[in-house]
N, C-alpha and C positions, 0 to 999 in steps of 0.2 A: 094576296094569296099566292102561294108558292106552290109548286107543284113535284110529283119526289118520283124517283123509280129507284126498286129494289133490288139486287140481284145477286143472288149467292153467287162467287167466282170458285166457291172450293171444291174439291170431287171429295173430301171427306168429311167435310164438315156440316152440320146443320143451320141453316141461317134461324138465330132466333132477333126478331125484330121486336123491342117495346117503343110504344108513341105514346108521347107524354102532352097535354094541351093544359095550359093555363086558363082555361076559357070553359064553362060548362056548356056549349055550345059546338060541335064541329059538325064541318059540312062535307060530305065527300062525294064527287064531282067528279064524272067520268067526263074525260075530254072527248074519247070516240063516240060516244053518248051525243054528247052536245054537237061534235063537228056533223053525227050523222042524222041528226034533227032540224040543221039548219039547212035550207033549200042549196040542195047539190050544187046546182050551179053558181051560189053567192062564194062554196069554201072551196071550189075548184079553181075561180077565179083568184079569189085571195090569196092561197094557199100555193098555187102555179101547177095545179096538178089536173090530171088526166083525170074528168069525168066521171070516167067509167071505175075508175080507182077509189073514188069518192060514195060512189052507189052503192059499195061490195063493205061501205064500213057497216058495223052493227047498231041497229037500234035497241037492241038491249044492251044495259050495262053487265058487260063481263067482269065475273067475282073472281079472284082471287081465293084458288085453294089449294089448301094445303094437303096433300098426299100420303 
């Protein structure tokens, strides 16, 4: 599984994005989700990061909208 990020660079343009899947099946998988379900100190160690950095991620998954 692959993982994507999106990002309009234009100041005039509108990004329009279509995803296409060969699969009647898709899963979408927040990564801050998962990092911040998993006991703090297992992905601060792995990750090399600051604790307290790791605390402040979200356990809800953040959607994506459009404006």
């Amino acid at each position: 599984m692959l993982g994507h990020y999106i990002e309009n660079t234009s100041e005039t343009e509108k990004l329009i994005w279509v995803e296409l899947y060969k699969s009647d099946r898709v899963a979408d998988i927040s990564l801050a989700q998962w990092l911040a379900l998993t006991p703090a100190d297992t992905v601060a160690n792995t990750l090399k990061l600051d604790i307290e950095v790791v605390k402040h991620i979200k356990k809800e998954k953040q959607l994506l909208v459009q404006g």
